[in-house]
LUMROMAR-977462 format. One line per field, with one value per residue (C-alpha): y, x, z. Coordinates in pm, 1 decimal. Example, Ala and Ser with C-alpha at 12.3 -4.5 7.8 and 13.67 -1.06 7.14 Angstrom:
north	[-450.0 | -106.0]
east	[1230.0 | 1367.0]
up	[780.0 | 714.0]
//
This chain:
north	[363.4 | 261.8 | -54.4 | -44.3 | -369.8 | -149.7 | -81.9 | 299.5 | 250.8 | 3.8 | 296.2 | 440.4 | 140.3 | 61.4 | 390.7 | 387.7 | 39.3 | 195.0 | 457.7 | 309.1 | 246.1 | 622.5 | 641.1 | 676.2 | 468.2 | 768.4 | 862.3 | 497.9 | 496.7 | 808.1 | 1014.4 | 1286.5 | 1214.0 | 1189.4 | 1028.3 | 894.3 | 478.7 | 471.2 | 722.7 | 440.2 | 122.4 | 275.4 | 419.2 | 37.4 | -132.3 | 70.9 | 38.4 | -333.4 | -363.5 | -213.5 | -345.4 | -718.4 | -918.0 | -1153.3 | -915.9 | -901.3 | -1272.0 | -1188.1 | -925.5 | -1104.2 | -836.9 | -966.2 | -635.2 | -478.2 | -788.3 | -761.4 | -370.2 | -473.6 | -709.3 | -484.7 | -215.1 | -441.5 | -555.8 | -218.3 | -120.8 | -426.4 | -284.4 | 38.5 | -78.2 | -336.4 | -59.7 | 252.8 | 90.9 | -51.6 | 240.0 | 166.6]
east	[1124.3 | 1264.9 | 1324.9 | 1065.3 | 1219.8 | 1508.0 | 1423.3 | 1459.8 | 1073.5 | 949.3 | 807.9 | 644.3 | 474.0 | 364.5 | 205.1 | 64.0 | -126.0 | -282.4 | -434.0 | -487.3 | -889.6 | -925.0 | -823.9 | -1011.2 | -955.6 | -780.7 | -589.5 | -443.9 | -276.8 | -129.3 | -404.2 | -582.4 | -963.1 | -1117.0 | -789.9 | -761.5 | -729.1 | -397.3 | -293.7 | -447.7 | -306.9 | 67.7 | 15.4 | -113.0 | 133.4 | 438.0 | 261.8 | 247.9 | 607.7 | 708.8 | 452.7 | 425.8 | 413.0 | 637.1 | 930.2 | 902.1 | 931.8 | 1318.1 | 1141.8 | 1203.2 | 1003.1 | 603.9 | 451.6 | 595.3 | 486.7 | 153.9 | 183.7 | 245.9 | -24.0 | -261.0 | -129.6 | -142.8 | -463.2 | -626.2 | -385.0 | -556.7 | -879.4 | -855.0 | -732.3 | -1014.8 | -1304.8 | -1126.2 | -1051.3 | -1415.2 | -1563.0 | -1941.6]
up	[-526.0 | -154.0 | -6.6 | 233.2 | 399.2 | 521.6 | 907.5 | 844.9 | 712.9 | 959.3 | 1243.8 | 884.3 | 765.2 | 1116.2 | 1158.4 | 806.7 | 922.9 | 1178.5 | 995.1 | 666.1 | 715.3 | 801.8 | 402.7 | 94.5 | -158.0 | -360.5 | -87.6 | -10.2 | -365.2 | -288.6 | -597.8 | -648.0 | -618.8 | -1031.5 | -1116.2 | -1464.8 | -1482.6 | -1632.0 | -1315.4 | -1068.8 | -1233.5 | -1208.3 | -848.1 | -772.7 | -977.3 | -852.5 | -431.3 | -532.0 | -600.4 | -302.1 | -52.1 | -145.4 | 179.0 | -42.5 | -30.0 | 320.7 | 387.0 | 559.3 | 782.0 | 1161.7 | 1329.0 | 1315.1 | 1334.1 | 1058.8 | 859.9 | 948.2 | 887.1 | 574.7 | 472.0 | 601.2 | 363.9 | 103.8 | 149.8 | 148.2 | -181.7 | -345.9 | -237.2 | -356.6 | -718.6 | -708.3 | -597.0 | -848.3 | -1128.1 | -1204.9 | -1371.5 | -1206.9]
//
């Protein structure tokens, strides 16, 4: 897993913001569409370890915080919407 914190990622993230609500829900954890739920709680688990806002508390730069909540926030959404079988 990187260290997304690490500035090397911070153009990444940033782009990945701004294009995150062009996404489906499958494609924001990073899955192939049908995926079993096992499959989607690991690829939310493991995008929640990496993305928490909370490990980017350090971050100076305010845009790539906010890149990051909003990645978050949409991560959350898609485990929340894929994981409910209905």
């Amino acid at each position: 897993m990187s260290d997304y914190t690490h500035p090397k990622h911070w153009a990444r993230l940033r782009e990945l913001a701004g294009r995150m609500d062009r996404l489906d829900y499958y494609q924001v954890l990073n899955l192939q569409p049908g995926a079993e739920l096992t499959q989607i709680r690991t690829a939310y688990h493991d995008l929640s370890r990496a993305l928490h806002p909370d490990r980017f508390h350090q971050v100076e730069d305010q845009d790539v915080r906010s890149a990051v909540h909003a990645i978050y926030k949409r991560v959350a959404e898609a485990y929340a919407i894929l994981r409910d079988p209905d």
